[in-house]
mmCIF file of the C-alpha atoms, coordinates in Angstrom:
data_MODEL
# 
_entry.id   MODEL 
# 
loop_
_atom_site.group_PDB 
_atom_site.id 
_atom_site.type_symbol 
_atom_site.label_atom_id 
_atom_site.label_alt_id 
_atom_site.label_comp_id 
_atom_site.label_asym_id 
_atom_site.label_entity_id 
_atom_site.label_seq_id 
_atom_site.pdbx_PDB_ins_code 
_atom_site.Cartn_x 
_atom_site.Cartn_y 
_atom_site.Cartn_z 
_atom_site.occupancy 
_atom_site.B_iso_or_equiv 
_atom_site.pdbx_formal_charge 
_atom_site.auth_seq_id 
_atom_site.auth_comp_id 
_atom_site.auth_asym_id 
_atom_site.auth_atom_id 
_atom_site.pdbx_PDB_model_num 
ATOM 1   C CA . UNK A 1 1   ? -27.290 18.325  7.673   1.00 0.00 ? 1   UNK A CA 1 
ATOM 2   C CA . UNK A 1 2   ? -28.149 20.743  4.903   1.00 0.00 ? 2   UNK A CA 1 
ATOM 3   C CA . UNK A 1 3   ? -25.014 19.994  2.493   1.00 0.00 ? 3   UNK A CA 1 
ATOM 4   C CA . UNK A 1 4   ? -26.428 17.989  -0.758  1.00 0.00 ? 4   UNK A CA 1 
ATOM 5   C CA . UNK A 1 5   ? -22.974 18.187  -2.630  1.00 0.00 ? 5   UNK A CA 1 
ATOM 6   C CA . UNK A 1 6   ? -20.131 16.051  -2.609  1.00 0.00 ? 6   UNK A CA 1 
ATOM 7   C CA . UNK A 1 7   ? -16.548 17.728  -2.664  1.00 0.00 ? 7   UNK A CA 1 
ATOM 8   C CA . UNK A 1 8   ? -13.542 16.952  -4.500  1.00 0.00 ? 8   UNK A CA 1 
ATOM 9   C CA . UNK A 1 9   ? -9.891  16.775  -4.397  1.00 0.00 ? 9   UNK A CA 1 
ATOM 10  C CA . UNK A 1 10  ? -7.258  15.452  -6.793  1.00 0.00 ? 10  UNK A CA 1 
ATOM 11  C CA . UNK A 1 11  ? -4.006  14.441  -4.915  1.00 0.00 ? 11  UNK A CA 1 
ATOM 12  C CA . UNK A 1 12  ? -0.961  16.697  -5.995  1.00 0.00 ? 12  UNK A CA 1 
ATOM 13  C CA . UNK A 1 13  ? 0.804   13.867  -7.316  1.00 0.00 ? 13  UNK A CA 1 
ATOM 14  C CA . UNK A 1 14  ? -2.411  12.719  -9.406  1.00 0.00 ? 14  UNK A CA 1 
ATOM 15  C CA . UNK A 1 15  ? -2.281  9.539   -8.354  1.00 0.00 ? 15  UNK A CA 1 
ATOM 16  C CA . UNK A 1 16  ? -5.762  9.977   -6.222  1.00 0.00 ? 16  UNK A CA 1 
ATOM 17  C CA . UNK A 1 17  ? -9.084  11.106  -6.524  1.00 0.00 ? 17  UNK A CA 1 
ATOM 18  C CA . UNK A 1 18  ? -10.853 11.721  -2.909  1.00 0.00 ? 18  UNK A CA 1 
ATOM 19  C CA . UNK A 1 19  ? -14.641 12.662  -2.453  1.00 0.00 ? 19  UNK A CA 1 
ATOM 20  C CA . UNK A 1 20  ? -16.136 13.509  0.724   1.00 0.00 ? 20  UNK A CA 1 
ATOM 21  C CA . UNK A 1 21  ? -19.977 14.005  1.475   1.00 0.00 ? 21  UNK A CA 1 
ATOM 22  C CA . UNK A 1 22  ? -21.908 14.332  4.859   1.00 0.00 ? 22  UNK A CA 1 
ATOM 23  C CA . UNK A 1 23  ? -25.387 12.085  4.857   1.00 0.00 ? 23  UNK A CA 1 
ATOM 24  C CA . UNK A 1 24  ? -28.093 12.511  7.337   1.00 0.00 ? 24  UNK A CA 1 
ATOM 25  C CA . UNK A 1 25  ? -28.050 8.495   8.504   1.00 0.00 ? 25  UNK A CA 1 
ATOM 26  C CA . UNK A 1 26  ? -25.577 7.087   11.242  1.00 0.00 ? 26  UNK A CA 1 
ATOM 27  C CA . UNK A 1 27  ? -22.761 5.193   9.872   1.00 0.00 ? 27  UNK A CA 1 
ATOM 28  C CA . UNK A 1 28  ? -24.190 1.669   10.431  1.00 0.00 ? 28  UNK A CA 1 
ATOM 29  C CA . UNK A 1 29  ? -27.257 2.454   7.581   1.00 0.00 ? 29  UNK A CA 1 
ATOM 30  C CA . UNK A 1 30  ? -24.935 4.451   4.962   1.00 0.00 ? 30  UNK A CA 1 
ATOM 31  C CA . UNK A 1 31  ? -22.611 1.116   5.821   1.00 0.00 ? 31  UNK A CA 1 
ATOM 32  C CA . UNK A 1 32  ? -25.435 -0.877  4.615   1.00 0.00 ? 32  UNK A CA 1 
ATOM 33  C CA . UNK A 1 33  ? -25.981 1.187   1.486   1.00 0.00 ? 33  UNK A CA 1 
ATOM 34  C CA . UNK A 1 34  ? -22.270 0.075   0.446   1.00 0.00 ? 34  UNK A CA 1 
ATOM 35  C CA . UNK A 1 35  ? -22.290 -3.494  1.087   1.00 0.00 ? 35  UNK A CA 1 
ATOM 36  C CA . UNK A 1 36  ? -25.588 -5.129  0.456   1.00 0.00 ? 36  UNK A CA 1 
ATOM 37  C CA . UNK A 1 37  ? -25.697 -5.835  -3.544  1.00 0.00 ? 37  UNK A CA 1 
ATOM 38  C CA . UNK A 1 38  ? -29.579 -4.873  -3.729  1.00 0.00 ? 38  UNK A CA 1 
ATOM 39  C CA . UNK A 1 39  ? -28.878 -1.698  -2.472  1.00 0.00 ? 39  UNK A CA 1 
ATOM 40  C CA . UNK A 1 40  ? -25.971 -1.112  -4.559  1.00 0.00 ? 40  UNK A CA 1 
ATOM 41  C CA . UNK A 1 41  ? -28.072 -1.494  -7.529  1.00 0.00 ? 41  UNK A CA 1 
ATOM 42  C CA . UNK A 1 42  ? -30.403 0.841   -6.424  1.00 0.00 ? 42  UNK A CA 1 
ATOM 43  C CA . UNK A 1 43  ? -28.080 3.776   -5.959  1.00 0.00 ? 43  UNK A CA 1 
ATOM 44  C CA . UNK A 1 44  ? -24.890 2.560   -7.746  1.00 0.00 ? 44  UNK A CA 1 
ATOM 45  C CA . UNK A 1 45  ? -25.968 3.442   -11.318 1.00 0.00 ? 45  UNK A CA 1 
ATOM 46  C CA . UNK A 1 46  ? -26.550 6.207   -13.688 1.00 0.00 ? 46  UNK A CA 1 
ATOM 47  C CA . UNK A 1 47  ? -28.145 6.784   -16.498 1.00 0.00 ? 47  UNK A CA 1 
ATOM 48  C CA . UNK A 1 48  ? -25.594 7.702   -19.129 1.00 0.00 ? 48  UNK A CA 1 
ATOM 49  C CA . UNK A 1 49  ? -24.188 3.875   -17.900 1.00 0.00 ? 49  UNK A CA 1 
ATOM 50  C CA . UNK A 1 50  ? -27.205 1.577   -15.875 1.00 0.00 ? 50  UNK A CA 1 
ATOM 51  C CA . UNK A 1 51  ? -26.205 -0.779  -13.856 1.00 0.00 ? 51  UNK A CA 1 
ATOM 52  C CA . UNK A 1 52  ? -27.292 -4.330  -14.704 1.00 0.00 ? 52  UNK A CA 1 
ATOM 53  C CA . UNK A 1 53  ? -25.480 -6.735  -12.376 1.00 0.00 ? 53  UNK A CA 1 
ATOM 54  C CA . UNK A 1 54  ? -24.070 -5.951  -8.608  1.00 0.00 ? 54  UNK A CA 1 
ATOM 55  C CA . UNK A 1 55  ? -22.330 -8.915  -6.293  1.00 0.00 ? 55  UNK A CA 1 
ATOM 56  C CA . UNK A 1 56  ? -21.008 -8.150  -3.336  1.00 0.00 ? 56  UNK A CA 1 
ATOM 57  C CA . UNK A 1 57  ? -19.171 -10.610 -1.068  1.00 0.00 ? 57  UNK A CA 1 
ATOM 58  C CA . UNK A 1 58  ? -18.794 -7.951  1.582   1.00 0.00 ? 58  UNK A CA 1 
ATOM 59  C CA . UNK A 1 59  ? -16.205 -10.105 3.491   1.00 0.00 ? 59  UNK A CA 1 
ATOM 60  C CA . UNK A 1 60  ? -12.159 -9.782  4.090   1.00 0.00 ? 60  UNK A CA 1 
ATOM 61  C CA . UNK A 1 61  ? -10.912 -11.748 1.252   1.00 0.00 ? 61  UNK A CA 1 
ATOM 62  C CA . UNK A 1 62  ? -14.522 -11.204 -0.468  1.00 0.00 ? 62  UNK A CA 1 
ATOM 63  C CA . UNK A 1 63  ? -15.023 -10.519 -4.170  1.00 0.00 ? 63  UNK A CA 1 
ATOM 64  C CA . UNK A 1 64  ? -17.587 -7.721  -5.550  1.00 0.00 ? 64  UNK A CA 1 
ATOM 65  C CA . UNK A 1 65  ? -18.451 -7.589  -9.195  1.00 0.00 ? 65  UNK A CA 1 
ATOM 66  C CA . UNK A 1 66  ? -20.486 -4.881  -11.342 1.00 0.00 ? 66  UNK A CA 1 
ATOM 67  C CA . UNK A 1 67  ? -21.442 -4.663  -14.917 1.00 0.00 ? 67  UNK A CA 1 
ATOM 68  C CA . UNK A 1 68  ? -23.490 -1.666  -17.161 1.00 0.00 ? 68  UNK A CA 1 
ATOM 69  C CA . UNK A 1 69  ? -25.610 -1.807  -20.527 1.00 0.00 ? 69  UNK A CA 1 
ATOM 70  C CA . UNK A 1 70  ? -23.981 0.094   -23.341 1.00 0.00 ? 70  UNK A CA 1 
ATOM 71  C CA . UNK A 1 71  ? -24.046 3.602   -22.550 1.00 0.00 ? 71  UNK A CA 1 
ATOM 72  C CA . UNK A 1 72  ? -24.168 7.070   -23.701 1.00 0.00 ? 72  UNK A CA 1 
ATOM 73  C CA . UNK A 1 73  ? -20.539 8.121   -21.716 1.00 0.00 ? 73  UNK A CA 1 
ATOM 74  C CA . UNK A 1 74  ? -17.510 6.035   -23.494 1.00 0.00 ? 74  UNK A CA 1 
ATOM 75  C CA . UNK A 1 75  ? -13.978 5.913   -21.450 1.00 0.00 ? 75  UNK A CA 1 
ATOM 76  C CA . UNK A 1 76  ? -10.915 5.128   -23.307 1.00 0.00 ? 76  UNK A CA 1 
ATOM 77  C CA . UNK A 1 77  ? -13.140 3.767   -26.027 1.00 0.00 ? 77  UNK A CA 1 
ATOM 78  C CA . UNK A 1 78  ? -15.454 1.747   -23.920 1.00 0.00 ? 78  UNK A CA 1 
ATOM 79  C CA . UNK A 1 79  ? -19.190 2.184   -23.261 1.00 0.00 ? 79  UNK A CA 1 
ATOM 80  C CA . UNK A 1 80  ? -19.968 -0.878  -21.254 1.00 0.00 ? 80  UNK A CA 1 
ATOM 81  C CA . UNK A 1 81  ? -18.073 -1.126  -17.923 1.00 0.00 ? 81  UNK A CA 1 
ATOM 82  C CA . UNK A 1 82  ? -17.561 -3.831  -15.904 1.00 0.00 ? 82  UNK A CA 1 
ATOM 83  C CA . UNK A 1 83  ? -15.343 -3.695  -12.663 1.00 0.00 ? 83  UNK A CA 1 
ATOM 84  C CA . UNK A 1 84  ? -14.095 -6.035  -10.200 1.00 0.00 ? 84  UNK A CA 1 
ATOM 85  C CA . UNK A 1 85  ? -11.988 -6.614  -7.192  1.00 0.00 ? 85  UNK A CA 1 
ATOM 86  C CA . UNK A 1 86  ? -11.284 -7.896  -3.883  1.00 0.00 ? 86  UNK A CA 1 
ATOM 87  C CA . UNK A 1 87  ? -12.229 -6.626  -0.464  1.00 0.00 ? 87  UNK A CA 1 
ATOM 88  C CA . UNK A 1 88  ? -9.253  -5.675  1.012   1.00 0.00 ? 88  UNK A CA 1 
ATOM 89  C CA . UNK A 1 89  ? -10.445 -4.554  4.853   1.00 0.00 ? 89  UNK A CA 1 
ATOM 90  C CA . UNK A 1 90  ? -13.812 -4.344  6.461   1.00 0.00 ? 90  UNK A CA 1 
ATOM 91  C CA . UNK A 1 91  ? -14.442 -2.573  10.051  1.00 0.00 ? 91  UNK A CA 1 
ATOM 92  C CA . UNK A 1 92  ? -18.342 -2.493  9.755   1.00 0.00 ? 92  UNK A CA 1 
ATOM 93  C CA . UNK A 1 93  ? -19.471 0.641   9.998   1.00 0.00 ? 93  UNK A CA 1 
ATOM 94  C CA . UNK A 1 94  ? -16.443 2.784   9.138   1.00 0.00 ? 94  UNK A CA 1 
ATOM 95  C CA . UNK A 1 95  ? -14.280 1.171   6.747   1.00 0.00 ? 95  UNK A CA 1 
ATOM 96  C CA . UNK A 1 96  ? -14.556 -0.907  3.300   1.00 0.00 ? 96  UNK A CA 1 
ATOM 97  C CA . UNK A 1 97  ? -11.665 -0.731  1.000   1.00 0.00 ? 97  UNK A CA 1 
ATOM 98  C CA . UNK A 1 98  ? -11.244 -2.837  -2.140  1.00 0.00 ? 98  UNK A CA 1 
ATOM 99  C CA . UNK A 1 99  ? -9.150  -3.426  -5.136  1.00 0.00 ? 99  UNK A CA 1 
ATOM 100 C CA . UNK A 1 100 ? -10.872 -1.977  -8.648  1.00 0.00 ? 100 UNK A CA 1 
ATOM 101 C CA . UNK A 1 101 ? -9.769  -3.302  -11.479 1.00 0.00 ? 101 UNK A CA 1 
ATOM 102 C CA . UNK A 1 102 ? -12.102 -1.597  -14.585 1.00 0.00 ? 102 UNK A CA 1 
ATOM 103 C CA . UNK A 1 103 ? -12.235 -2.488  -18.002 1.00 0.00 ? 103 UNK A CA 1 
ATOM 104 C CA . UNK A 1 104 ? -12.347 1.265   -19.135 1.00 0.00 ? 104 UNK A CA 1 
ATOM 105 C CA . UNK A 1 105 ? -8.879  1.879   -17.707 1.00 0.00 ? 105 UNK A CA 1 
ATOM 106 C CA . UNK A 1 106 ? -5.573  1.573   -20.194 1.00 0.00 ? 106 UNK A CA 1 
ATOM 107 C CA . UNK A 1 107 ? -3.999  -1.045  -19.052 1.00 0.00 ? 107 UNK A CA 1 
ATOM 108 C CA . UNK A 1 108 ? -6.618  -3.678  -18.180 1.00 0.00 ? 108 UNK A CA 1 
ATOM 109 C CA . UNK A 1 109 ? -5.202  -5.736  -15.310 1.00 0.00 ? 109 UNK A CA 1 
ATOM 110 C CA . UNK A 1 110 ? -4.564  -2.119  -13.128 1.00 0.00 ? 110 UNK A CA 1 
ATOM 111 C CA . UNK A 1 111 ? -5.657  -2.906  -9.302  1.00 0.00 ? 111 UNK A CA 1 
ATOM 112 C CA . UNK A 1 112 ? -6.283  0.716   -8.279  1.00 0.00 ? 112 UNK A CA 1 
ATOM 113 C CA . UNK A 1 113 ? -7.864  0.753   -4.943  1.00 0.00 ? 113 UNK A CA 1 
ATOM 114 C CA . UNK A 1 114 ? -11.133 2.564   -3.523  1.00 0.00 ? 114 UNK A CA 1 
ATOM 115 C CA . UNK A 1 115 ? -11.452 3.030   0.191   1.00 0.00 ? 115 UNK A CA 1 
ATOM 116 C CA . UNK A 1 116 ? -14.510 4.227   1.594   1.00 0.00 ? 116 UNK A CA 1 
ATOM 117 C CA . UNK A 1 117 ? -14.403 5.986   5.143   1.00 0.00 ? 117 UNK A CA 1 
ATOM 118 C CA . UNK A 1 118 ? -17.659 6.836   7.321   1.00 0.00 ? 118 UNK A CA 1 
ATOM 119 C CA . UNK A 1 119 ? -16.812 9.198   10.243  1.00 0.00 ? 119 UNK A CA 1 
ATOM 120 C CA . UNK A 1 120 ? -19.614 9.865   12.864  1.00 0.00 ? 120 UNK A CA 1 
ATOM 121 C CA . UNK A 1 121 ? -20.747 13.657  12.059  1.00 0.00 ? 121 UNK A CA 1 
ATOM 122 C CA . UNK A 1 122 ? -23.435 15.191  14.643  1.00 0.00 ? 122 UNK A CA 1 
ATOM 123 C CA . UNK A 1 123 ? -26.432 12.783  13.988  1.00 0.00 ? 123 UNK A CA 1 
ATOM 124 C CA . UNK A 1 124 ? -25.126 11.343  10.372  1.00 0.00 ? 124 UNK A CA 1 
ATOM 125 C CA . UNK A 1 125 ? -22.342 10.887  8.959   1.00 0.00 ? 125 UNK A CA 1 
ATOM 126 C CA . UNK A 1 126 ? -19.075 11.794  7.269   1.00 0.00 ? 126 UNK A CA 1 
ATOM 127 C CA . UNK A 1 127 ? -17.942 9.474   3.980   1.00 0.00 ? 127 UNK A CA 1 
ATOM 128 C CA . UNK A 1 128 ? -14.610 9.537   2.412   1.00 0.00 ? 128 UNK A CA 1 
ATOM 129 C CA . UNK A 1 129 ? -13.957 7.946   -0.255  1.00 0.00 ? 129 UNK A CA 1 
ATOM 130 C CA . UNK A 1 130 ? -10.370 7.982   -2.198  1.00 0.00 ? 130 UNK A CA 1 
ATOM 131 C CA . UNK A 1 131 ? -9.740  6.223   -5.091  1.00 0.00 ? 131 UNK A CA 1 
ATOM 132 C CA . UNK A 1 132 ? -6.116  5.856   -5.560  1.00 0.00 ? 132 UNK A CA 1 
ATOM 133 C CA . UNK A 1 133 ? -3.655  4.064   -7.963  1.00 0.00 ? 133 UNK A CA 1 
ATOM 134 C CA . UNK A 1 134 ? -4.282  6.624   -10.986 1.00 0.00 ? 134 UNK A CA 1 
ATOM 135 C CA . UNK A 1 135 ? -1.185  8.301   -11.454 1.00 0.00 ? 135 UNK A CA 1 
ATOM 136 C CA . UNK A 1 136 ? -1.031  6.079   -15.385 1.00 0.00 ? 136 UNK A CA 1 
ATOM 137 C CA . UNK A 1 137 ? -4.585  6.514   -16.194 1.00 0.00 ? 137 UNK A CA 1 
ATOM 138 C CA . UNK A 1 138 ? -5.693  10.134  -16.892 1.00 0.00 ? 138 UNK A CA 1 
ATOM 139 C CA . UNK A 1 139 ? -9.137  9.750   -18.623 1.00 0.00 ? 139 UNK A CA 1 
ATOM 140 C CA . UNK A 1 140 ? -10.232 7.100   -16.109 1.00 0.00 ? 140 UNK A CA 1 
ATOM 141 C CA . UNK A 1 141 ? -9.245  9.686   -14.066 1.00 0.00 ? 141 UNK A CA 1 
ATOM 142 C CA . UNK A 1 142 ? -11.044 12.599  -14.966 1.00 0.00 ? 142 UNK A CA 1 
ATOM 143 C CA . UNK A 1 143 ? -14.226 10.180  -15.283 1.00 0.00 ? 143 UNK A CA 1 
ATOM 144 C CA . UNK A 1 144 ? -13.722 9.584   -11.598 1.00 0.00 ? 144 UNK A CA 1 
ATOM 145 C CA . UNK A 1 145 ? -13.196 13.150  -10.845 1.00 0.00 ? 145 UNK A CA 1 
ATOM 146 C CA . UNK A 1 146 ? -17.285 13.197  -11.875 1.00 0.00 ? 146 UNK A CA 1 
ATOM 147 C CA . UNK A 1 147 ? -18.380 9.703   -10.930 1.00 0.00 ? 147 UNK A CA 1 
ATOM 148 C CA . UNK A 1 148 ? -17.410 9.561   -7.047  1.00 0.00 ? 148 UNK A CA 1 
ATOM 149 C CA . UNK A 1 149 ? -19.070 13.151  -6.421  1.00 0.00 ? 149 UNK A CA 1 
ATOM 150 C CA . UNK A 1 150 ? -22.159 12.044  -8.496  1.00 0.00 ? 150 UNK A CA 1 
ATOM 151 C CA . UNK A 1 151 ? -22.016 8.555   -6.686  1.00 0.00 ? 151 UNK A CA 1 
ATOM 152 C CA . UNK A 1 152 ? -21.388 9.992   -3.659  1.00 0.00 ? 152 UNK A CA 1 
ATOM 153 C CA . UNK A 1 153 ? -24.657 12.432  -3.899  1.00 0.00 ? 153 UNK A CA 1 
ATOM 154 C CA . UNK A 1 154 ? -26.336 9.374   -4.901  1.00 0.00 ? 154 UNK A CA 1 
ATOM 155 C CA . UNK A 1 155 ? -25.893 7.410   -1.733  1.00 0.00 ? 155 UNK A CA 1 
ATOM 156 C CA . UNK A 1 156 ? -27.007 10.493  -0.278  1.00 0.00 ? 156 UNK A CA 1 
ATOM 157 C CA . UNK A 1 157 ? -30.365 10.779  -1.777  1.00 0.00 ? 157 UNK A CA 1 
ATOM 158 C CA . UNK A 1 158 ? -30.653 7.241   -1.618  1.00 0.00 ? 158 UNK A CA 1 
ATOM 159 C CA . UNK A 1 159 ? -30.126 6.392   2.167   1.00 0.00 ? 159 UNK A CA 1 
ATOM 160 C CA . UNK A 1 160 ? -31.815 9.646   3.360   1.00 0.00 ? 160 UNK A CA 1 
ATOM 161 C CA . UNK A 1 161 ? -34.950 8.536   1.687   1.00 0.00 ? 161 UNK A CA 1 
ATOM 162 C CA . UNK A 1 162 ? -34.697 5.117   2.077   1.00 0.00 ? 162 UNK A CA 1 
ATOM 163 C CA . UNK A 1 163 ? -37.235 3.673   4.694   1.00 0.00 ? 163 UNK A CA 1 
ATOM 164 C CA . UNK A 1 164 ? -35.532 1.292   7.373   1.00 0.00 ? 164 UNK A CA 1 
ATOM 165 C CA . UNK A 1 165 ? -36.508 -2.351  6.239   1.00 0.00 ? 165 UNK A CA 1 
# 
């Protein structure tokens, strides 16, 4: 697979924001990538916002948990994220979906959901991810617009240079 870029689609009714990337690693590894918490903090993290603390109870009824230093990007007035949510369905290796409820969106207590979907493509893999539930929060929104596509190309670089452990 030769594509390095993630693409990007807003849903017409703006309530969604859906990346898509293809990764040279079957769906099992790039699977991996999104569930162990030492991998997430590897490749989940950037450096206008590092990551400093991933947990991930990658379970049905599991909780995950990530927090960043102060950073140099500020949404709605904050510079230090910190997310959390609930894992809503797991089908190891082609599904993870989970509430997200972020700090940096208006109204605090919003449980916007991410779903992540790996597809078998040729020898690697397809991943989908759509973030919905965004409809009331237009600058989280437009962060997300950059942040899936740059996480997405992230997990990319990560698990096709990553040597099997």
């Amino acid at each position: 697979m030769t594509e390095t870029q993630s693409k990007l689609v807003i849903s017409p009714d703006s309530d969604a924001v859906i990346a898509e990337i293809e990764i040279a690693a079957p769906p099992a590894r790039v699977f991996q990538a999104l569930t162990d918490e030492r991998e997430l903090l590897r490749w989940f993290t950037d450096p206008s916002c590092p990551v400093n603390l991933w947990q991930m109870d990658a379970r049905r009824g599991g909780r995950y948990r990530y927090t960043t230093e102060k950073g140099t990007v500020a949404v709605n007035h904050v510079s230090e994220f910190e997310c959390h949510g609930e894992i809503l369905e797991l089908d190891p290796p082609r599904l993870l979906v989970y509430t997200w409820i972020a700090n940096w969106h208006l109204d605090k207590s919003l449980r916007t959901v991410v779903r992540w979907e790996l597809t078998p493509a040729g020898a690697g893999t397809h991943v989908k991810v759509t973030h919905s539930g965004l409809v009331s929060e237009p600058a989280a929104r437009k962060d997300y617009s950059g942040g899936w596509p740059g996480a997405l190309d992230s997990l990319k670089k990560f698990v096709e240079n990553k040597v099997e452990q």
